[in-house]
C-alpha positions as CSV (number, residue, x, y, z in Angstrom):
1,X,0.0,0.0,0.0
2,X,3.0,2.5,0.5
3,X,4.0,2.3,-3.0
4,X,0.7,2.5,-4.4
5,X,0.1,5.3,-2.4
6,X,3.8,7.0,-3.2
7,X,3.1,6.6,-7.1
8,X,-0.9,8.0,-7.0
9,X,1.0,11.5,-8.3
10,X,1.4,9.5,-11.2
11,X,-2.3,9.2,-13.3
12,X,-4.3,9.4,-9.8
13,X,-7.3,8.8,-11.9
14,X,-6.5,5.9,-13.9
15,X,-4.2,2.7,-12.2
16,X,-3.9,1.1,-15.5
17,X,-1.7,4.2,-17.1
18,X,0.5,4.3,-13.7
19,X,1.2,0.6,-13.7
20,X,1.9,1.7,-17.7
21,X,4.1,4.4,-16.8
22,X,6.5,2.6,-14.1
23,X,6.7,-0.6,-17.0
24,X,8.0,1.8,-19.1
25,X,10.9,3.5,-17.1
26,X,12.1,0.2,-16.0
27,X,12.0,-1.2,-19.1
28,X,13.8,1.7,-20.1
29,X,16.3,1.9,-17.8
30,X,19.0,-0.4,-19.6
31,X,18.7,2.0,-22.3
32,X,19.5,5.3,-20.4
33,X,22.0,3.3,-18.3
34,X,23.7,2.9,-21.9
35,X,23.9,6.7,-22.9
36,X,24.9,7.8,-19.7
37,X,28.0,6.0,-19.7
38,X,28.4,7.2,-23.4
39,X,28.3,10.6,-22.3
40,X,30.5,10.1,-19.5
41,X,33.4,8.1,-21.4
42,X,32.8,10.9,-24.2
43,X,31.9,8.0,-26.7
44,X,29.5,7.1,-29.1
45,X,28.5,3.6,-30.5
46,X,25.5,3.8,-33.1
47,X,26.1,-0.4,-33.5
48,X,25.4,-0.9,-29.8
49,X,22.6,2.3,-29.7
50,X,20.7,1.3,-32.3
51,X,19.9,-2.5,-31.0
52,X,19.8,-1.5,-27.6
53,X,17.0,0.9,-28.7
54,X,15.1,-1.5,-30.8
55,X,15.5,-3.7,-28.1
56,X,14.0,-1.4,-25.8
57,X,11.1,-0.5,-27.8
58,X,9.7,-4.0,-28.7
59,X,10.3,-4.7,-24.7
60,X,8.2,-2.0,-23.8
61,X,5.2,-2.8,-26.0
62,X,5.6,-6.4,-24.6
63,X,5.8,-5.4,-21.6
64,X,2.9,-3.2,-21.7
65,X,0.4,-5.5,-24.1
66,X,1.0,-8.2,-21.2
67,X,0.2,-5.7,-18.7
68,X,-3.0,-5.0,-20.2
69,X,-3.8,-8.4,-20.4
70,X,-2.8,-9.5,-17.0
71,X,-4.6,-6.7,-15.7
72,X,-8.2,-7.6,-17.7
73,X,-9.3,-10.3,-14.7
74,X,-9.3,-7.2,-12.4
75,X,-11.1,-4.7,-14.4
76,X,-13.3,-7.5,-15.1
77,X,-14.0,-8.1,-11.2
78,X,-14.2,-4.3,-10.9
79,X,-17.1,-4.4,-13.6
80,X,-18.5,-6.8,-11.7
81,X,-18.1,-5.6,-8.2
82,X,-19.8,-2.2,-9.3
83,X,-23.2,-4.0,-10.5
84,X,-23.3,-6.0,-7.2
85,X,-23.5,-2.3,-6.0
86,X,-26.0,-1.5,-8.4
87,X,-28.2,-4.2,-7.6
88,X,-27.7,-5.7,-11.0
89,X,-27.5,-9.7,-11.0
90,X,-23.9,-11.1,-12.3
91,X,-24.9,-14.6,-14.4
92,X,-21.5,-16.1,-14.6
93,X,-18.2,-14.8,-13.3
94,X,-14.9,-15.6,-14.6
95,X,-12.4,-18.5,-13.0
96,X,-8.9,-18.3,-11.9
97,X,-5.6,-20.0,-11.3
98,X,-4.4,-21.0,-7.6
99,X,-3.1,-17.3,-7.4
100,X,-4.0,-13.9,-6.2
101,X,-6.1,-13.0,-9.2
102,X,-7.8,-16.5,-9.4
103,X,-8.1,-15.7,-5.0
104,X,-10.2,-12.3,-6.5
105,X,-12.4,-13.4,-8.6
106,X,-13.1,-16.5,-6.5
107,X,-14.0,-13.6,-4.0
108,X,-16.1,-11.6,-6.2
109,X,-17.9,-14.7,-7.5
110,X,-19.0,-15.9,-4.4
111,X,-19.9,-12.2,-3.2
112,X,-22.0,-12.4,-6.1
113,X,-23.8,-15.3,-5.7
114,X,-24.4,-14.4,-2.0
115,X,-25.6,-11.1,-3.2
116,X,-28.3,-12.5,-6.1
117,X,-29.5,-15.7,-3.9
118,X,-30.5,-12.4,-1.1
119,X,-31.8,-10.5,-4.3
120,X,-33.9,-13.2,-5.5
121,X,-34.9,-14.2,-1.5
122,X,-36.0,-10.6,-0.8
123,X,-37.7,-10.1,-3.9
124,X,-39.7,-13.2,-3.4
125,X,-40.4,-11.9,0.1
126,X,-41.8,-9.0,-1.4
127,X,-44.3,-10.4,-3.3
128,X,-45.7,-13.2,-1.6
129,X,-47.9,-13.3,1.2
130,X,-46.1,-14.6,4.5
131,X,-49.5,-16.5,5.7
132,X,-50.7,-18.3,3.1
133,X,-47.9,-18.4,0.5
134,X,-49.9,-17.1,-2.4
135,X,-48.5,-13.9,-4.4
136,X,-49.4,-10.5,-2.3
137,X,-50.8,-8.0,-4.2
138,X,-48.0,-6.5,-5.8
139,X,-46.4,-10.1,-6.9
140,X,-50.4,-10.6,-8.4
141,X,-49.6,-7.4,-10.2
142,X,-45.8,-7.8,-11.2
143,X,-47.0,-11.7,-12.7
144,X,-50.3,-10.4,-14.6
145,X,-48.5,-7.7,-16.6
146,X,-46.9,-10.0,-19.3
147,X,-50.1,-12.1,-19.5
148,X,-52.2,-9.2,-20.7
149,X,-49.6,-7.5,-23.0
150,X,-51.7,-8.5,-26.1
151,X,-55.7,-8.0,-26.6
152,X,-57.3,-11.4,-25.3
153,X,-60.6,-12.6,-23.2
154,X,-59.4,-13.1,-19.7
155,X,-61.7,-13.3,-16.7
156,X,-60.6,-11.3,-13.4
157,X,-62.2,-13.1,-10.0
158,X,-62.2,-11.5,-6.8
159,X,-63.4,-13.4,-3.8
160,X,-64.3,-12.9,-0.4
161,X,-65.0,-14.8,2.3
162,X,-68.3,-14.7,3.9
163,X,-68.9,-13.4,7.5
164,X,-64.6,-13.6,8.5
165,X,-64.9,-11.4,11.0
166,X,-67.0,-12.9,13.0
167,X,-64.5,-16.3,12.3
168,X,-62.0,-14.2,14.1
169,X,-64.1,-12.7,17.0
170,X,-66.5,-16.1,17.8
171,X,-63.0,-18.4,17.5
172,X,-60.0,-16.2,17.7
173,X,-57.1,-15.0,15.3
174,X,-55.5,-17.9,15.1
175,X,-58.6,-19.6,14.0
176,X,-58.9,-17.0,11.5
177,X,-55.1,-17.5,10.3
178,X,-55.3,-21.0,9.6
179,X,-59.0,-20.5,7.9
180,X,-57.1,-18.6,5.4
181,X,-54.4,-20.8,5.0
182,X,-56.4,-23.7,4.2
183,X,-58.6,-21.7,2.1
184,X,-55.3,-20.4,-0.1
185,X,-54.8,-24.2,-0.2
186,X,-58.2,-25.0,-1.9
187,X,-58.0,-21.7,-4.4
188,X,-54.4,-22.6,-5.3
189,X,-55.5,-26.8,-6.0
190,X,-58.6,-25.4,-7.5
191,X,-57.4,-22.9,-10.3
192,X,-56.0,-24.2,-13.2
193,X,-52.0,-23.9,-13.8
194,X,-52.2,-20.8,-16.1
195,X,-54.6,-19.0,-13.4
196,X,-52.7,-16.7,-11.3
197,X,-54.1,-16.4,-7.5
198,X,-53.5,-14.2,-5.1
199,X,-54.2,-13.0,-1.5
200,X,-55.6,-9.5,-2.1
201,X,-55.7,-8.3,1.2
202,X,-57.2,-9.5,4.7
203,X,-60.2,-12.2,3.9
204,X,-60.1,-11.1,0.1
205,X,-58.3,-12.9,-2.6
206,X,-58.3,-12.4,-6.7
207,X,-57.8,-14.8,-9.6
208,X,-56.8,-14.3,-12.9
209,X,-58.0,-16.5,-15.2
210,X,-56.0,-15.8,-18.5
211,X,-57.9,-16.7,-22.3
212,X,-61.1,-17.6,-20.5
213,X,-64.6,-16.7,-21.5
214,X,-67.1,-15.7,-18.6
215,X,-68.9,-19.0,-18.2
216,X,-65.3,-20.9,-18.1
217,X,-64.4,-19.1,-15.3
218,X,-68.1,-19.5,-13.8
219,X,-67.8,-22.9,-13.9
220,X,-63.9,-23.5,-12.5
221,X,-65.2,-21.2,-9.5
222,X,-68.5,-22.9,-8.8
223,X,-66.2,-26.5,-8.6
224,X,-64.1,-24.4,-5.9
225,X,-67.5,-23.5,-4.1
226,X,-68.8,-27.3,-4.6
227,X,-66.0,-28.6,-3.4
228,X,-66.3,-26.7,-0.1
229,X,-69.9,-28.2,0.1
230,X,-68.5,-31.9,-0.7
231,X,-65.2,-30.9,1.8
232,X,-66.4,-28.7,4.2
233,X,-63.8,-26.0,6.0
234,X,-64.9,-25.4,8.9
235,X,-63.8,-22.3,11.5
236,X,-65.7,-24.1,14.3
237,X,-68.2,-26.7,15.0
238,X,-71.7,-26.0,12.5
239,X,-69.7,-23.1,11.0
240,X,-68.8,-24.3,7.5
241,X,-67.2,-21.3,5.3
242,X,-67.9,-19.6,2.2
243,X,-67.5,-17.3,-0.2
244,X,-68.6,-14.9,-2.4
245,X,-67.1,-13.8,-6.1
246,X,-67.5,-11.5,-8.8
247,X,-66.3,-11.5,-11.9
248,X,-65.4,-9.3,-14.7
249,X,-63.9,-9.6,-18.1
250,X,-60.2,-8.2,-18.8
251,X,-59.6,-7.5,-22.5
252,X,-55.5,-6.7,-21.8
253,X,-53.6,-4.7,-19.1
254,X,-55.1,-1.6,-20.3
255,X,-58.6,-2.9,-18.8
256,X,-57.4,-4.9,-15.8
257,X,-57.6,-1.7,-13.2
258,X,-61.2,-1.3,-14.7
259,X,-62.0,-4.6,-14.5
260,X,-60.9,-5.5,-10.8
261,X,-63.2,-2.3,-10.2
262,X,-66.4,-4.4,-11.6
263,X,-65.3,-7.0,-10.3
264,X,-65.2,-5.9,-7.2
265,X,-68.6,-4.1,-7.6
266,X,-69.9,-8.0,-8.2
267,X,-68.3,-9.4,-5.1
268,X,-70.6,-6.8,-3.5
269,X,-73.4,-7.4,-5.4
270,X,-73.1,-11.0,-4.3
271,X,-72.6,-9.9,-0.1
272,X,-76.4,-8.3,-0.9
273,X,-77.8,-11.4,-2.3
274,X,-77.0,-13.5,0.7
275,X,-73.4,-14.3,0.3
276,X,-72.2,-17.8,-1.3
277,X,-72.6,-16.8,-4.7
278,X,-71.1,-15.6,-7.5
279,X,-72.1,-12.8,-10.3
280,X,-70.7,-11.3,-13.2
């Protein structure tokens, strides 16, 4: 560190044109070691100068091209070292010898694989729900984006179920927790695998159903609500739950805010009808 820090007056901006600069002189050196004895014997031998200089010259540029190249694993782990900063994600990093560069990048490779596996954790944390392992609302949002990116006939479901608070105040939180758990567990089995699910919020949960007309999506949700009747949930003894849904058609992502608003609208419809239902 005390010669690195004794040469900084020399390109303090850029280490590769320091490290340039001292190759140089050294290389360099054999040649002025030459003319000073010239001078000083008060002699002057163009056969000897004119090798030695030639010499001198293709040294240098050797010395310099390998340089470069020795020093490319380390601007390369630089590169790389300032997306981990950035938050970027580094696919493959390059290996090494049993050296100090190979020791480097052997570093910087495993600081970047730490760094995306807590990326790609945390991000996944984001968007899923802690209690019942569906998506949250914003990974519901994040996954539906690329599904509507084209005009098509997709079917948005939201879904509530029926008369949770008093779940949670007749047979406690906890009651109410796992009543939502095993209900995630009966959407999730229920939709198909190109439906996306999610917890919405609370008691509340939505369900894109993607290139699905109205009726389809009538039907896969009634099969949710008969198998409830067949396999009854229950909160308590006697108290078997529901739920209510609406449903409105999404044309593409342009519509989907407008349709989770009629959607919506039709849950509500179906909480004035008597609950356990579900209108379009």
């Amino acid at each position: 560190m005390r010669f690195y820090r004794a040469t900084s007056f020399l390109f303090p901006r850029n280490f590769h044109l320091r490290l340039f600069t001292l190759c140089f002189v050294a290389v360099h050196l054999p040649l002025i070691a030459f003319c000073g004895t010239e001078v000083a014997l008060g002699r002057w031998d163009w056969r000897v100068f004119v090798p030695l200089l030639l010499a001198t010259v293709v040294g240098s540029a050797a010395a310099i091209g390998s340089v470069w190249a020795l020093l490319a694993p380390i601007s390369r782990a630089t590169a790389m070292l300032r997306a981990l900063q950035k938050g970027e994600r580094i696919a493959t990093a390059p290996e090494g010898g049993a050296d100090l560069i190979g020791d480097l990048l052997r570093g910087v490779s495993h600081a970047a694989a730490e760094t995306t596996a807590r990326i790609e954790r945390l991000s996944d944390a984001a968007e899923t729900d802690v209690l019942t392992g569906l998506r949250n609302r914003r990974g519901f949002l994040d996954a539906v984006a690329p599904l509507l990116q084209r005009e098509r006939t997709s079917v948005m479901a939201m879904l509530d179920l029926d008369h949770f608070k008093t779940v949670n105040d007749r047979f406690g939180h906890d009651t109410g927790d796992r009543v939502l758990r095993a209900f995630a567990q009966r959407l999730e089995g229920g939709v198909r695998r190109s439906d996306l699910s999610a917890r919405w919020g609370g008691e509340e949960f939505a369900v894109l159903l993607p290139d699905t007309a109205l009726d389809e999506a009538r039907d896969l949700i009634e099969r949710i609500r008969a198998g409830l009747r067949i396999n009854p949930l229950e909160a308590g003894p006697g108290f078997p739950v529901t739920f209510s849904c609406g449903l409105a058609v999404a044309r593409d992502y342009g519509t989907l805010a407008q349709a989770m608003r009629r959607a919506d609208e039709a849950l509500y419809e179906a909480k004035r009808m008597g609950r356990d239902r579900t209108t379009a």
